[in-house]
C-alpha positions, -999 to +999 in steps of 0.1 A: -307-783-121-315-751-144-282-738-139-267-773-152-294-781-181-284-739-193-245-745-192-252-777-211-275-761-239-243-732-236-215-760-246-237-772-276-241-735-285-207-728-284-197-761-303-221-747-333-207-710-335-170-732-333-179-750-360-189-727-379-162-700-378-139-730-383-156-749-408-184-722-421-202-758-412-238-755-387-240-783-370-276-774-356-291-764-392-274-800-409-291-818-385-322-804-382-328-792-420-316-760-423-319-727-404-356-717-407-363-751-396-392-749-365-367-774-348-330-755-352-351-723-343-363-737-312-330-747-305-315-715-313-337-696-289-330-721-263-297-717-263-305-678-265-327-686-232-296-706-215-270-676-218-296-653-206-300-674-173-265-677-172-258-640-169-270-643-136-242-671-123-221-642-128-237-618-099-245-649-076-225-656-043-204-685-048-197-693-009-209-728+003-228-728+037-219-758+057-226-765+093-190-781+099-170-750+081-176-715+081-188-694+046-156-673+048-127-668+058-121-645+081 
């Protein structure tokens, strides 16, 4: 459930950076009042939080242990 809640907080990230080096537009600042807002700065380190945690989907094993099939192939 992390790992899902993180990638989602990740897609709004990248959505904002997008939109601003498209548009020089911040989605997150417009709607919460501007960049030194409490709220986009809790968002901001949020999303800071998210790609932290996801570093780690990048070291974990991505086999899936079943009963009926085995984890690799061999």
């Amino acid at each position: 459930m992390l790992d899902k809640i993180s990638l989602i907080l990740l897609i709004i990230g990248g959505l904002n950076w997008g939109s601003v080096g498209v548009f020089q537009f911040d989605i997150v600042a417009w709607i919460c009042g501007g960049q030194t807002s409490i709220i986009s700065r809790i968002i901001y380190t949020l999303v800071a939080l998210a790609a932290i945690w996801c570093i780690s989907l990048l070291f974990r094993d991505d086999a899936v242990f079943r009963e009926d099939k085995p984890a690799f192939n061999e």
